[in-house]
VOKOLGU-834782 format. One record per residue (C-alpha): residue in one letter; x, z, y. Coordinates in pm, whole numbers, plus 50000, padded with zeros to 5 digits. Layout:
<nodes>
[A; [X; Z; Y]] ...
</nodes>
This chain:
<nodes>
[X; [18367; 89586; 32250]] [X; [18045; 89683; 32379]] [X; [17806; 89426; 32590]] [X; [17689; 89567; 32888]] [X; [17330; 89475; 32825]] [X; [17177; 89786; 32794]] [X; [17102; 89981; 33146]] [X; [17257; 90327; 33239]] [X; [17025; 90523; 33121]] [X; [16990; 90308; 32816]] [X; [17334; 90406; 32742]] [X; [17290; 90760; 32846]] [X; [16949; 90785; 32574]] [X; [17202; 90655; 32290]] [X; [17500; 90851; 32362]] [X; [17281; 91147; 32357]] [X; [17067; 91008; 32077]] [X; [17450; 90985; 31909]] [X; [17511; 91344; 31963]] [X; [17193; 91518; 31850]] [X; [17222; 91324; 31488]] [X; [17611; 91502; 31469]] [X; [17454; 91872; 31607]] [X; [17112; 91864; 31497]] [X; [17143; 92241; 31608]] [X; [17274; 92264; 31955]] [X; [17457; 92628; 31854]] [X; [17673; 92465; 31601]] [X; [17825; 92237; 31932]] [X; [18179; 92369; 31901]] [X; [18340; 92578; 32022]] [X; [18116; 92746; 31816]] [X; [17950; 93124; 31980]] [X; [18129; 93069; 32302]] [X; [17964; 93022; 32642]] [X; [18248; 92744; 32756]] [X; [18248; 92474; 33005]] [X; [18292; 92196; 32709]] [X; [17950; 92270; 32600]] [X; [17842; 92346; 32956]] [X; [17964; 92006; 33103]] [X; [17776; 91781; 32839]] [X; [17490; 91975; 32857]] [X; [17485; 91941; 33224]] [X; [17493; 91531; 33160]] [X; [17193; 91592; 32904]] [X; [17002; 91785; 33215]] [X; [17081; 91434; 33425]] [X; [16928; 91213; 33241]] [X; [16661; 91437; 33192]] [X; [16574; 91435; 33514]] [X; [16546; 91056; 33448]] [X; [16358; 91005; 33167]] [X; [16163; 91342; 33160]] [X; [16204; 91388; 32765]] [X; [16137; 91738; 32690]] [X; [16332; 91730; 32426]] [X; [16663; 91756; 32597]] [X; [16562; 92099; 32770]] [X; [16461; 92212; 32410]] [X; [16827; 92122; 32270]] [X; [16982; 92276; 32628]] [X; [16793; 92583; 32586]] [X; [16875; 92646; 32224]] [X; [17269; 92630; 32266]] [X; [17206; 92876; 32596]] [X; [16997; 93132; 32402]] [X; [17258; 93117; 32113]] [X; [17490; 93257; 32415]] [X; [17238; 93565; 32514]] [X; [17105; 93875; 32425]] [X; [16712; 93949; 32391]] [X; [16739; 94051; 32770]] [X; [16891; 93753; 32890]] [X; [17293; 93886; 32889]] [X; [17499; 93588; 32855]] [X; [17760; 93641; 32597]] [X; [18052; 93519; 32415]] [X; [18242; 93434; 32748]] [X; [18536; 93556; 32918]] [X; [18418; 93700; 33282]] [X; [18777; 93581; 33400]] [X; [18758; 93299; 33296]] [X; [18606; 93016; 33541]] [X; [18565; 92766; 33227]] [X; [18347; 93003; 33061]] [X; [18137; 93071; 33438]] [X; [18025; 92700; 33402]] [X; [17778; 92726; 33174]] [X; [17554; 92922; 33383]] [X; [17449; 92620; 33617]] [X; [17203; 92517; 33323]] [X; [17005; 92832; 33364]] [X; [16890; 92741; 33660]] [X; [16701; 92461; 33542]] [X; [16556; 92608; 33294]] [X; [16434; 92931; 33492]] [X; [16304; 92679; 33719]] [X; [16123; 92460; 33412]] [X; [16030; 92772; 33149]] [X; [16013; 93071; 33419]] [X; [16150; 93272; 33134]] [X; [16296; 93596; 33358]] [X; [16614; 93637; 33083]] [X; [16782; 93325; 33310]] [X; [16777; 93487; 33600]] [X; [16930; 93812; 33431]] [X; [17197; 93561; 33335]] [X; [17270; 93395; 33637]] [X; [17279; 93757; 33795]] [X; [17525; 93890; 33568]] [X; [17764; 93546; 33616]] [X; [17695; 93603; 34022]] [X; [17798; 93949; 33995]] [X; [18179; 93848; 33781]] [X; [18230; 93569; 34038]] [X; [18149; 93853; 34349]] [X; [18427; 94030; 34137]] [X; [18652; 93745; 34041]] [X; [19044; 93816; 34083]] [X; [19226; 93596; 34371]] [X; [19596; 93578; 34425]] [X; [19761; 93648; 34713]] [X; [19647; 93361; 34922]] [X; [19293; 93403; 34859]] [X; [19286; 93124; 34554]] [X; [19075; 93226; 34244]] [X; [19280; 93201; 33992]] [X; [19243; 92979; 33703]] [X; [19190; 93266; 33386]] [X; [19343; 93545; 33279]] [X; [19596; 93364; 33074]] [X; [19680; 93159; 33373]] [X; [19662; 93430; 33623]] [X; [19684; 93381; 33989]] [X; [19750; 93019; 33962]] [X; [19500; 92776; 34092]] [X; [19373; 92463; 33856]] [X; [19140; 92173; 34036]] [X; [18908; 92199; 33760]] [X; [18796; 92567; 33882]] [X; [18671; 92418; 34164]] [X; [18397; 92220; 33936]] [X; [18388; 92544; 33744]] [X; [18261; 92799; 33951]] [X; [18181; 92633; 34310]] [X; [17828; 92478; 34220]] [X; [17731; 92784; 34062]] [X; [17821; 92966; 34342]] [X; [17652; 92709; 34625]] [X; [17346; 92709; 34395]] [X; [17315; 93055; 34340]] [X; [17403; 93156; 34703]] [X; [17137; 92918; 34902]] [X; [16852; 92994; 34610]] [X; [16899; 93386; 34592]] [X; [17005; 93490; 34977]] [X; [17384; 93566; 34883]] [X; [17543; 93341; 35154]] [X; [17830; 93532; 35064]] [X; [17914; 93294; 34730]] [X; [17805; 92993; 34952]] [X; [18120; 93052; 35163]] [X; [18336; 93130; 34945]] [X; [18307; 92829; 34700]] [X; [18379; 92638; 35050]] [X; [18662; 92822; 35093]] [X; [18837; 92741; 34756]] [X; [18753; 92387; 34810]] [X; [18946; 92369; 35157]] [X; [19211; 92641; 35009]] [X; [19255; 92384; 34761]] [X; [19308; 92092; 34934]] [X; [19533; 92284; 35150]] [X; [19786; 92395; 34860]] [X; [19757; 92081; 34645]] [X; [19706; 91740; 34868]] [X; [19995; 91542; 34880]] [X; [19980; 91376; 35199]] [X; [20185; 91026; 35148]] [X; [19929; 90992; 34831]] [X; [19627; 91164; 34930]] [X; [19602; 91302; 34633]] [X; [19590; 91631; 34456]] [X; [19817; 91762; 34198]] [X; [19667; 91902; 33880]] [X; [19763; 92290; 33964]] [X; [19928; 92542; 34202]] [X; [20157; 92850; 34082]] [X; [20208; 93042; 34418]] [X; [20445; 93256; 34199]] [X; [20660; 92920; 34151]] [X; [20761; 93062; 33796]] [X; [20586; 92830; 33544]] [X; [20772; 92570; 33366]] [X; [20625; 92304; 33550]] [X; [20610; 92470; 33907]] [X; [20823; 92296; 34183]] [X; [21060; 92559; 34295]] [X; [20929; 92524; 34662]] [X; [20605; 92397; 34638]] [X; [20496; 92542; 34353]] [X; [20283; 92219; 34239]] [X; [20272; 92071; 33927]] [X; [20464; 91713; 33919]] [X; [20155; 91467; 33851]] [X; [19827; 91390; 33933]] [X; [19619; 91400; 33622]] [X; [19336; 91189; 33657]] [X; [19032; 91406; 33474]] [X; [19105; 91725; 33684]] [X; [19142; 91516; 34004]] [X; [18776; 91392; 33887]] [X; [18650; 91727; 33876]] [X; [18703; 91769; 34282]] [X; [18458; 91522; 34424]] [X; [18175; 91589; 34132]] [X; [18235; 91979; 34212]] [X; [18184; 91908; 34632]] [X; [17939; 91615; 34606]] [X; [17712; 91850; 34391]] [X; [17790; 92102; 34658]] [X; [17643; 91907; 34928]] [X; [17330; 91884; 34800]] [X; [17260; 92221; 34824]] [X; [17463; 92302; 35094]] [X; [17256; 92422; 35441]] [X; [17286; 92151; 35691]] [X; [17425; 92374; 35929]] [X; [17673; 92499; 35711]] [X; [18010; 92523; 35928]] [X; [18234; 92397; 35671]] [X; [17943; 92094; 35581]] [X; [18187; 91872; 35808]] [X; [18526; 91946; 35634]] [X; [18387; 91930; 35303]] [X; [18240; 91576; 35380]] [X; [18572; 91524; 35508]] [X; [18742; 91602; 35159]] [X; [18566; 91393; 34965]] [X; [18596; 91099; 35206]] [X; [18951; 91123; 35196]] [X; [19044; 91187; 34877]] [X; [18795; 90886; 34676]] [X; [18953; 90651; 34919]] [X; [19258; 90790; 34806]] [X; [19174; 90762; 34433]] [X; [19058; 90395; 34485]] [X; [19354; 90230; 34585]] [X; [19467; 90329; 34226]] [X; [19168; 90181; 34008]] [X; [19315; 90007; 33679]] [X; [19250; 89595; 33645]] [X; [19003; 89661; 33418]] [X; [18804; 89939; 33666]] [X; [18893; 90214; 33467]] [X; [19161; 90453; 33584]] [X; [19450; 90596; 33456]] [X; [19493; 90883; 33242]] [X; [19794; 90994; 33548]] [X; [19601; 90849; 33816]] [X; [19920; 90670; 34055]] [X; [20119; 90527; 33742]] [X; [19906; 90210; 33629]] [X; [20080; 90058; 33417]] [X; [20390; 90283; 33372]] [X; [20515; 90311; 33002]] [X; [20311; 90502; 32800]] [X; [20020; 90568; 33047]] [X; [19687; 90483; 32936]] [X; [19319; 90407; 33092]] [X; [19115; 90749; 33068]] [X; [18756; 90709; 33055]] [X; [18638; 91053; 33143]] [X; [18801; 91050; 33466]] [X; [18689; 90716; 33536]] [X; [18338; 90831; 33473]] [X; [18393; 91133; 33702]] [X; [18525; 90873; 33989]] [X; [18254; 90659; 33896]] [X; [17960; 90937; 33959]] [X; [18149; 91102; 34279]] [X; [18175; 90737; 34430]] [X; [17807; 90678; 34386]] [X; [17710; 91011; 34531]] [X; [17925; 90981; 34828]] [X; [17786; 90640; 34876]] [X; [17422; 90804; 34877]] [X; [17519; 91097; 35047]] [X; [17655; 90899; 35365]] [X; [18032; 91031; 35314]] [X; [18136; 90645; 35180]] [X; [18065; 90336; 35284]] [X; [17829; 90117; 35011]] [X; [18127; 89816; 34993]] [X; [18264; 90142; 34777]] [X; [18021; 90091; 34536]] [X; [18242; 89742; 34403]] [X; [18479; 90020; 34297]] [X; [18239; 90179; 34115]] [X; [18056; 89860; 33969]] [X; [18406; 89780; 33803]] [X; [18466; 90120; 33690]] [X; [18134; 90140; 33531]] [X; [18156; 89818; 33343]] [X; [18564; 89902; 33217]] [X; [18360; 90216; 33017]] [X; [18076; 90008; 32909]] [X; [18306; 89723; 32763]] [X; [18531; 89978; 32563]] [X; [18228; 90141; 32431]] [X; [18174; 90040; 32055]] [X; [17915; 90067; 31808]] [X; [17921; 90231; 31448]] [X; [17550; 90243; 31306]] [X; [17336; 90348; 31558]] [X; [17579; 90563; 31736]] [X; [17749; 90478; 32047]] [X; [18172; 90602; 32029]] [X; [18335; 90605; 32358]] [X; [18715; 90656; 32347]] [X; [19042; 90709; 32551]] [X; [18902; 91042; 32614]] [X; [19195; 91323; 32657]] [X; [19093; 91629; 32488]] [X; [19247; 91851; 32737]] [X; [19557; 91990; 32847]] [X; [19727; 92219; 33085]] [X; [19981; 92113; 33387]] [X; [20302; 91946; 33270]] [X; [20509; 91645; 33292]] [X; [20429; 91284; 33289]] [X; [20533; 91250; 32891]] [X; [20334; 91517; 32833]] [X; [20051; 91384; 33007]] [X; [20059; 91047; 32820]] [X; [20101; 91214; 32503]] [X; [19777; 91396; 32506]] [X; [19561; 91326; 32183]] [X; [19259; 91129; 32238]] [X; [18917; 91151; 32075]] [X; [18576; 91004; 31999]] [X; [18297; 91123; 32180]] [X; [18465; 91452; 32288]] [X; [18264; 91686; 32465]] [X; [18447; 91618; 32828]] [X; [18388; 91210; 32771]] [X; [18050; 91246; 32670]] [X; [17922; 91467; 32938]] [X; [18104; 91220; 33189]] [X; [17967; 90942; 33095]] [X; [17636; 91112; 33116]] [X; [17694; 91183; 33460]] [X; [17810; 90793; 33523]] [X; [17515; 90707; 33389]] [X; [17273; 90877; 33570]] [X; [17413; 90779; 33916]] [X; [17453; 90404; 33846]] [X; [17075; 90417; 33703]] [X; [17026; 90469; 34073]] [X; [17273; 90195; 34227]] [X; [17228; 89866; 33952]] [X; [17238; 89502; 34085]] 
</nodes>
């Protein structure tokens, strides 16, 4: 069990430090040649604490992996344009544009732009998921493609992208919010034919805590960029308020949360640490963002320090666990009987996040 000596960033330094001794070269981060949000999302946590520490080094290793993804003119390849997990990637070239002014990013981010302009919806205006989930609508596509739309949009005059990642956020909410809860299921089918589609609602049974996680990092980030005038600024703030408040009257006794987020404690459920960091981070940046009110950040405090203290130590590398490795919708057994593992690509880049926002709120 790990001491929580060490600061945030402290922790963020070693779990990165951890990494870059297992992938010395960033294009050998599997999946290996494939422009996918696994690498995307921990790379996105190695930008954050960045952005704290200013080690050059980190935008070296982040540009490396993207330039093992792109052609000599700056094409991003080894993605699936319908496919909003492999569309995530492509916030980390804005950084770098910004930091190396190399013009090949922005060819990237205009070819990404130009498949989300194009992206299928299903009838109801959702983007759907990927083309081997077609038409239905997952949360985690909101974290997927909405900041890469809100960035791009505001930066490049295509206000066009700004709306519609607001629109997906809302549409979402609307088709997936339980209202006795306040909480979102994992996923929609508005063709109510998959397995685990209600017949009327076509929802998903559960609420699985990692892809609830996604919603409040995807619209917090959102925010940031969005123009204060924004029409939809209001409901969006609304969305997050609701739904963290939501998610904290179901934090574990230890801080973290569960791995199916309103079942603490229910036979064969488990504490999830990537979700926990996501609640974490979102908490933190609602707090600083106005949305929440700071007694909030007690909820975050203890979620923090339930990661820290399961954190352990082999060598000089820092292992977090309880880390599901993925899954689509499905029942509550098959929730719980997700595989778990050490340091996965989801948990590290979550933690990352977690870290960088409590750097901001210790004491």
């Amino acid at each position: 069990m790990e001491k929580t000596s060490s600061s945030p960033l402290e922790y963020a330094q070693a779990a990165i430090d951890t990494l870059r001794r297992r992938y010395p070269d960033p294009a050998a981060l599997p999946p290996i040649q494939h422009f996918h949000y696994h690498q995307g999302v921990l790379l996105s946590g190695v930008h954050q604490t960045f952005l704290l520490n200013k080690d050059e080094s980190y935008l070296d290793y982040i540009r490396t992996w993207v330039e093992s993804n792109m052609d000599e003119e700056g094409h991003v390849l080894n993605h699936d344009p319908v496919s909003l997990d492999d569309i995530q990637p492509g916030i980390l070239l804005f950084p770098l544009y910004d930091h190396f002014g190399d013009p090949r990013y922005k060819t990237g981010l205009d070819q990404l732009a130009g498949e989300l302009e194009n992206y299928p919806k299903n009838d109801e205006g959702g983007l759907w998921h990927n083309d081997g989930a077609p038409r239905q609508m997952w949360l985690d596509g909101l974290y997927m493609g909405g900041p890469i739309m809100v960035e791009y949009g505001t930066r490049f005059g295509q206000p066009d992208l700004v709306n519609e990642a607001v629109t997906q956020a809302l549409l979402m909410q609307e088709k997936t919010r339980i209202p006795e809860t306040g909480l979102w299921r994992h996923a929609y089918d508005p063709d109510r034919t998959e397995p685990w589609a209600d017949p009327v609602t076509g929802l998903s049974p559960e609420y699985w805590g990692r892809s609830v996680g996604w919603v409040p990092m995807a619209v917090t980030n959102e925010l940031e960029l969005l123009p204060d005038d924004h029409p939809g600024r209001e409901d969006l703030r609304k969305l997050v308020r609701d739904l963290l408040t939501a998610v904290c009257r179901h934090q574990g006794p230890d801080g973290r949360w569960w791995q199916v987020l309103d079942k603490v404690g229910q036979e064969g459920n488990w504490p999830e640490n990537s979700c926990t960091c996501l609640f974490v981070a979102s908490i933190c940046k609602a707090v600083d963002q106005g949305i929440l009110d700071e007694t909030y950040l007690e909820a975050a405090r203890k979620g923090y320090g339930g990661v820290i203290k399961s954190l352990t130590r082999q060598g000089d590398d820092l292992l977090i666990s309880d880390i599901c490795v993925g899954t689509g919708p499905g029942s509550y057994e098959e929730y719980c009987q997700r595989p778990t593992s050490i340091n996965d690509m989801h948990g590290l880049g979550a933690l990352l996040f977690m870290c960088a926002e409590m750097e901001g709120v210790r004491g």
